[in-house]
N, C-alpha and C positions, 0 to 999 in steps of 0.2 A: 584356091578360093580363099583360104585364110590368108595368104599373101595379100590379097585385092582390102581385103576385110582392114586387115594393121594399117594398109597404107592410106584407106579409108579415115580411118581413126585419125592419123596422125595428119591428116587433112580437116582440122576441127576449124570450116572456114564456110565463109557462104559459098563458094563456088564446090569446096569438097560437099559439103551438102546436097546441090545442085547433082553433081557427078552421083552421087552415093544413092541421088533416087532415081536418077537415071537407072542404077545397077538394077534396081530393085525393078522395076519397072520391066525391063527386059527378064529379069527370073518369073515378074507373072506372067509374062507372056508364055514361056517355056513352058 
């Protein structure tokens, strides 16, 4: 998870944003 997290980070872009709430999105479903 913290792998996802960094790579996340180092994706400081509109589309890593896009992706990074996609992630999120799927952990509230979970």
């Amino acid at each position: 998870m913290t792998k996802l997290l960094n790579w996340f980070t180092q994706e400081e872009s509109g589309q890593g944003l896009v992706e990074y709430g996609l992630i999120l999105a799927l952990i509230a479903i979970v």
